[in-house]
C-alpha positions as CSV (number, residue, x, y, z in Angstrom):
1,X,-177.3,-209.7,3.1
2,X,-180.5,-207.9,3.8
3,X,-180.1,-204.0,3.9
4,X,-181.8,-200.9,4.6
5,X,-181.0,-198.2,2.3
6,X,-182.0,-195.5,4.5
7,X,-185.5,-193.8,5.0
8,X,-188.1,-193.9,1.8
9,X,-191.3,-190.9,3.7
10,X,-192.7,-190.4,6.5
11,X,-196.6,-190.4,7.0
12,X,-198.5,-187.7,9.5
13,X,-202.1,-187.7,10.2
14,X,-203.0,-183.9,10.3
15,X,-206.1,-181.4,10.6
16,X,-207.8,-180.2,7.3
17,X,-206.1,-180.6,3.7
18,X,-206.2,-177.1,2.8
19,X,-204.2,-176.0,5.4
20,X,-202.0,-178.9,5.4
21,X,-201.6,-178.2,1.9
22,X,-200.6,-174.6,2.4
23,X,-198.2,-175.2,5.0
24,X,-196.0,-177.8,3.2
25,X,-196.5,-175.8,-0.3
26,X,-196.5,-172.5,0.2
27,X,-194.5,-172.2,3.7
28,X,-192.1,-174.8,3.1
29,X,-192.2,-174.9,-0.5
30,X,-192.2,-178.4,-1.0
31,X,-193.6,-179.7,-4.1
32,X,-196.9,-181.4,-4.6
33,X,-196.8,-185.2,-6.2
34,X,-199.7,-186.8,-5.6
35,X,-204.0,-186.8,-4.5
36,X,-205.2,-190.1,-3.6
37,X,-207.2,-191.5,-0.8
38,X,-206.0,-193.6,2.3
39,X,-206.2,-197.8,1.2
40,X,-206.8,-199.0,4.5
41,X,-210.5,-198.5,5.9
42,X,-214.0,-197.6,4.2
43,X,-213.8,-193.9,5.1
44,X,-212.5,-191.1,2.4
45,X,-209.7,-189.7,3.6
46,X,-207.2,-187.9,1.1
47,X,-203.6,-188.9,0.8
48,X,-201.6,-185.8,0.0
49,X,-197.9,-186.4,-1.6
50,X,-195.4,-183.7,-0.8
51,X,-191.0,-184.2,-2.1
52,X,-188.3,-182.5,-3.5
53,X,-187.6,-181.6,-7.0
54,X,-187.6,-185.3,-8.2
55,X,-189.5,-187.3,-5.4
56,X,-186.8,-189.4,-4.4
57,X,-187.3,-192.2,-1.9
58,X,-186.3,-190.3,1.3
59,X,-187.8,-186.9,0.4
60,X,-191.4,-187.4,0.4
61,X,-193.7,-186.6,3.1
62,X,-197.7,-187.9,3.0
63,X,-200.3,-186.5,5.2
64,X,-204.1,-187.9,5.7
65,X,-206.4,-185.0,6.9
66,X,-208.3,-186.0,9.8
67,X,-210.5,-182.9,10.7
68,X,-213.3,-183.9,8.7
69,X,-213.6,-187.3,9.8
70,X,-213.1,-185.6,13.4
71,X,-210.6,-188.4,14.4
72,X,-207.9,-186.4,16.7
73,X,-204.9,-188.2,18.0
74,X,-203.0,-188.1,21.3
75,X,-199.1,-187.1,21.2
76,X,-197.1,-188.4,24.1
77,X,-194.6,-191.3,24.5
78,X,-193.9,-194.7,22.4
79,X,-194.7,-193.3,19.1
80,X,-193.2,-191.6,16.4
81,X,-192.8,-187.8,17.3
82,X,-190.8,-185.9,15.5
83,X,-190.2,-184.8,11.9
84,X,-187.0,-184.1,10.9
85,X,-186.1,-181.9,7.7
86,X,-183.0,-181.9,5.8
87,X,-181.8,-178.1,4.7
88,X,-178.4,-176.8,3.1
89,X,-175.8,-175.9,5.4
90,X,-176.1,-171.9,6.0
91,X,-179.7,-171.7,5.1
92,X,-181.0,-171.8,8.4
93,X,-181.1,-168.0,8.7
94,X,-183.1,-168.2,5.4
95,X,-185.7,-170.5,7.5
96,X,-186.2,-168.3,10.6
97,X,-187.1,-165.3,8.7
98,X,-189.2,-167.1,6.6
99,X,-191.1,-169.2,8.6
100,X,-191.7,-166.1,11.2
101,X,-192.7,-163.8,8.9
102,X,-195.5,-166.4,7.5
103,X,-196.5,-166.6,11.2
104,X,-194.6,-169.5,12.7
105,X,-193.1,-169.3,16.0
106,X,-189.9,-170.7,15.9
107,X,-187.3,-171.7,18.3
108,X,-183.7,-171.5,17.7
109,X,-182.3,-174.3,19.2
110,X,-178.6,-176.4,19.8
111,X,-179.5,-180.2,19.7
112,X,-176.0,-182.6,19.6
113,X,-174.1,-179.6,19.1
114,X,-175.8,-178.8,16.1
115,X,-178.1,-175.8,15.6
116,X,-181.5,-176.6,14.7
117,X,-184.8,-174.8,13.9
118,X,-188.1,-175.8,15.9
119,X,-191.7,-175.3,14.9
120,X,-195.1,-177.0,14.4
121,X,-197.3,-178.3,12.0
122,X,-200.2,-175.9,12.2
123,X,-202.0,-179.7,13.8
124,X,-199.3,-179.2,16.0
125,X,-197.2,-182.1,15.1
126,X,-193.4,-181.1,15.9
127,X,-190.4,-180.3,12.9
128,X,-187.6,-180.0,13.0
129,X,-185.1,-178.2,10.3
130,X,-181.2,-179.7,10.1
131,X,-178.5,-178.1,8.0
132,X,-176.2,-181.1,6.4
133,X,-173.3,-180.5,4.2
134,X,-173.2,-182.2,0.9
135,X,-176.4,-183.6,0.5
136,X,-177.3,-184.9,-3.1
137,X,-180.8,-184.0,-3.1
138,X,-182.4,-181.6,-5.4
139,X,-184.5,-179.3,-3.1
140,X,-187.2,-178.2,-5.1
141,X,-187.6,-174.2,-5.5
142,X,-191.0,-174.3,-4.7
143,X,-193.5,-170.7,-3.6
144,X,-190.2,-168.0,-3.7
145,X,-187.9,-170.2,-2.0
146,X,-184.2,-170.3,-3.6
147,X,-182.9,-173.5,-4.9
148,X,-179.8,-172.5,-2.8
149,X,-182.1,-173.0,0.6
150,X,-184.8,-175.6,-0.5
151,X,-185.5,-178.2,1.4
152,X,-183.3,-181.7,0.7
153,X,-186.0,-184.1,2.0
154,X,-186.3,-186.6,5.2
155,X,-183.6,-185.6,7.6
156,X,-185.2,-188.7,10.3
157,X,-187.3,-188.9,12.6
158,X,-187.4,-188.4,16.6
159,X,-189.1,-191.1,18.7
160,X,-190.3,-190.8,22.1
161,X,-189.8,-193.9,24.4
162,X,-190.1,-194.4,28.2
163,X,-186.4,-196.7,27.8
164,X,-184.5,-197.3,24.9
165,X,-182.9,-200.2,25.6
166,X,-185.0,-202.3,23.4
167,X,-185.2,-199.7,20.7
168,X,-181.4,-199.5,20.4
169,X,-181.5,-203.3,20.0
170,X,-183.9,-203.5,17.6
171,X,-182.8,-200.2,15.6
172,X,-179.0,-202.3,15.4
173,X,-179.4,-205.6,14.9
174,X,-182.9,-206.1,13.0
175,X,-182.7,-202.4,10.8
176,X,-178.8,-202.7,10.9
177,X,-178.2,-199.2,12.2
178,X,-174.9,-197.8,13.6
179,X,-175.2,-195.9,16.7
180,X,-173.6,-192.5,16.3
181,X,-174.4,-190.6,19.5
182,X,-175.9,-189.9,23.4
183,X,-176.4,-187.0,24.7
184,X,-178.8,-186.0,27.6
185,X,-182.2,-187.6,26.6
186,X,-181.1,-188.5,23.1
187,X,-179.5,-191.7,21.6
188,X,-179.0,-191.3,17.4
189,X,-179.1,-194.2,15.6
190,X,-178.3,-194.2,11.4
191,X,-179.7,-196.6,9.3
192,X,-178.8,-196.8,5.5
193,X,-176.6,-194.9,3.7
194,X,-175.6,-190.9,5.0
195,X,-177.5,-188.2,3.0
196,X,-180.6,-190.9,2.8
197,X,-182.8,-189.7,5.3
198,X,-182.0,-192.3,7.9
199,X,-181.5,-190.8,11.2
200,X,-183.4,-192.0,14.4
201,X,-183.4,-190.2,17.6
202,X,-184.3,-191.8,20.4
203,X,-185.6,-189.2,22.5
204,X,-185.9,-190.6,26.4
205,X,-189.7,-189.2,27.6
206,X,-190.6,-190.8,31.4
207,X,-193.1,-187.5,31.7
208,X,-195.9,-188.0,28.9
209,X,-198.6,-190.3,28.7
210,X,-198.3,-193.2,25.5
211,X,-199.6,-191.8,22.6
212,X,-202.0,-193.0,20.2
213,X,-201.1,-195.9,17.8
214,X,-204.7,-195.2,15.6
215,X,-204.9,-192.8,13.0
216,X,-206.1,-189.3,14.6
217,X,-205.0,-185.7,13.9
218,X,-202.0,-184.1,15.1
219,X,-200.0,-187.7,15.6
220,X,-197.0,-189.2,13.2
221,X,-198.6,-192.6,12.1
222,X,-195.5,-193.7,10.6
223,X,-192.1,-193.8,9.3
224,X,-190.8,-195.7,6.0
225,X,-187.5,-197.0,4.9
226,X,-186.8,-198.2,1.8
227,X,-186.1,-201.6,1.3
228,X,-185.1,-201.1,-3.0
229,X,-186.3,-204.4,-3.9
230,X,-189.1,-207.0,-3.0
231,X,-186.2,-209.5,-2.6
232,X,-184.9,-207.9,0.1
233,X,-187.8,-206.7,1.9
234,X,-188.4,-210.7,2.0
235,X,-185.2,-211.2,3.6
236,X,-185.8,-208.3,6.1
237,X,-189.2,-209.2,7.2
238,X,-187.5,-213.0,7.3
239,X,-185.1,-211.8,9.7
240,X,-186.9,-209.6,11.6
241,X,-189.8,-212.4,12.0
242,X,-187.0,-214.5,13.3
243,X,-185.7,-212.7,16.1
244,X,-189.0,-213.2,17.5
245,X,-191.2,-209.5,16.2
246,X,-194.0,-210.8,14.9
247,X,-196.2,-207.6,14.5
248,X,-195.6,-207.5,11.2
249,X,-198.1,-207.5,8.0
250,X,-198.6,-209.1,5.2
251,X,-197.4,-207.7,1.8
252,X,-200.0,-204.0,1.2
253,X,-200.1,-203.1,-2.5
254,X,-200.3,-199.0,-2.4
255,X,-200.4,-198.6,-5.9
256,X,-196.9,-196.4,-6.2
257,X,-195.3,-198.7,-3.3
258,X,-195.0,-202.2,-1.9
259,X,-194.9,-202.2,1.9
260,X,-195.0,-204.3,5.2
261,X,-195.5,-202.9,8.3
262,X,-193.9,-203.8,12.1
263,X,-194.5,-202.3,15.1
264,X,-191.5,-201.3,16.9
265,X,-190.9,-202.4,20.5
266,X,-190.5,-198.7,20.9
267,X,-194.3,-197.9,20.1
268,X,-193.4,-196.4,16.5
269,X,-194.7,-197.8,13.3
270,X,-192.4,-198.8,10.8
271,X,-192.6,-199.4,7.0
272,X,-190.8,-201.0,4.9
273,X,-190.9,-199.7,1.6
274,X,-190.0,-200.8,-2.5
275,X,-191.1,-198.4,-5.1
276,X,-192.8,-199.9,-8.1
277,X,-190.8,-200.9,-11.0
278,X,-193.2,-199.9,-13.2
279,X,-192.7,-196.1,-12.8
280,X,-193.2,-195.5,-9.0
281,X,-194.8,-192.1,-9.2
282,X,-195.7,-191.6,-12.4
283,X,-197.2,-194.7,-13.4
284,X,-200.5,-192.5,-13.5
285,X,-199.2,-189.0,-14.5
286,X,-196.3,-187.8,-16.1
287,X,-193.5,-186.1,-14.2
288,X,-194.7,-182.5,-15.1
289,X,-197.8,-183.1,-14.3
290,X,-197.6,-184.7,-10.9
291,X,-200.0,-184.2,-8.2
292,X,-202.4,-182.3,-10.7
293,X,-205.4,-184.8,-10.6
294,X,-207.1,-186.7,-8.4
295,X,-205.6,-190.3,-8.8
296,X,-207.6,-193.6,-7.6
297,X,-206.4,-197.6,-7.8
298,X,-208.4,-199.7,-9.4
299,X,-210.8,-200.9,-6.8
300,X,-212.2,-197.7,-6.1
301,X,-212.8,-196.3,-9.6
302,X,-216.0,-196.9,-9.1
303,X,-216.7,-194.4,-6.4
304,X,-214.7,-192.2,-7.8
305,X,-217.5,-189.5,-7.9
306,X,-218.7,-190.7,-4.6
307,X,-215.7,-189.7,-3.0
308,X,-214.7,-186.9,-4.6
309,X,-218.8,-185.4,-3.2
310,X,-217.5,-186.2,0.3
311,X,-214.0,-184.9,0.0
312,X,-213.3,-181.6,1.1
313,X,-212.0,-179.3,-1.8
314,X,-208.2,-178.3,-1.9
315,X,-206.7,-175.8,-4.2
316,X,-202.6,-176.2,-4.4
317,X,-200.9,-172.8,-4.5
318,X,-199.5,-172.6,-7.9
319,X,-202.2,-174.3,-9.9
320,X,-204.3,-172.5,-12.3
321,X,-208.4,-172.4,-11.5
């Protein structure tokens, strides 16, 4: 039976890559994996890689820095909203005084009975930190943080809709996902395995405007799952073709992943994700040296120096030179 083994990362579309850089590296001490450039389109954009200790599926986060192709996005409703971060139980006090004292406003708030920590991207794109219990993710120790506190990797992600109804539907019976919970404007969905980054909130929004679908900065563009094999994200994109969602792509080769994408009747994008057999990550680097140089596939090699001139520099805290 076709399956969804929880969430695989989740992709933002963000303001310049230095800063983006800083904020997931040095303020939330996330580790660096990965340079590249965005497939899609003829316009250099990087690809940043950010994960926990060992990259797992579920723990990585990718941005594409928008500011200097001075495409901004729109938040608002029917889209992918929120980032959700999974943190030890007990380190939340750990986050507060961190993240205020590198100049992040944070609110300390109580979501489904469960305290949570809210701040922003510095494109304004909205987190949120959850502490879980028994999460078998090595956090990686990354710019002074403990290994007791460091982050786990993909808690979820919150989507706005104007009426779940449909989302709910689709979430159950085409991603297979258990509802766990309602409460005020929130419905939570789980999809995959617990402790695999696969929680969707279903956050009710009848005040905002849609948001942008397009690439643009300060937006989510979208959220991946991880489908473990290309045999099952046939039978997935099968099934979900079948019930009648036909926004769905063809088979994109991303050099470290396989994916489709469908459009959710909710508004969010949705990946579906199988890491490469043939090393995933470090079919191009070695696990040590991850995120250290610029990486390209094959079909741009040839530009290589090309876009590298139009890129804008980034130093990664950490890194000699």
């Amino acid at each position: 039976m076709a399956h969804v083994n929880g969430s695989h990362h989740i992709t933002l579309s963000v303001g310049p890559a230095q800063e983006d850089v800083e904020f997931h590296v040095e303020t939330l001490g996330m580790r660096f994996i990965k340079r590249t450039v965005l497939f899609d389109g003829s316009l250099p954009i990087y690809h940043l890689y950010y994960s926990n200790a060992g990259g797992d599926p579920s723990a990585v986060v990718t941005t594409f820095p928008f500011r200097q192709a001075g495409l901004k996005g729109r938040r608002g409703t029917n889209q992918a909203r929120e980032v959700h971060l999974a943190v030890p139980a007990g380190s939340l006090d750990y986050w507060q005084g961190r993240l205020t004292g590198r100049g992040v406003e944070v609110a300390d708030a109580e979501v489904l009975d469960q305290r949570r920590l809210l701040f922003r991207h510095p494109c304004g794109i909205e987190y949120a930190m959850v502490g879980v219990e028994d999460d078998p993710r090595e956090g990686h120790a990354g710019a002074g943080v403990p290994p007791e506190h460091a982050i786990h990797g993909v808690y979820g992600v919150g989507v706005h809709v104007a009426n779940p109804e449909n989302m709910v539907e689709f979430l159950s019976e085409s991603f297979h996902g258990k509802g766990l919970a309602e409460e005020g404007d929130r419905v939570v969905h789980q999809v995959g395995r617990p402790g695999q980054g696969g929680s969707v909130e279903l956050v009710v929004n009848r005040t905002d405007e849609p948001g942008t679908w397009r690439y643009g900065e300060g937006t989510i563009h979208h959220f991946a799952w991880n489908a473990e094999t290309l045999e099952n994200q046939d039978a997935l994109k099968f099934e979900i073709e079948g019930v009648g969602y036909t926004d769905i792509s063809e088979l994109k080769d991303r050099k470290y992943f396989k994916s489709v994408y469908v459009r959710t009747p909710g508004g969010a994008l949705f990946e579906l994700a199988v890491t490469h057999a043939e090393g995933g990550w470090t079919c191009d680097e070695s696990p040590k040296e991850l995120g250290s140089a610029f990486q390209l596939p094959e079909q741009f090699e040839d530009r290589r120096a090309e876009l590298l001139g139009r890129l804008e520099p980034i130093h990664v805290p950490g890194e000699a030179g």
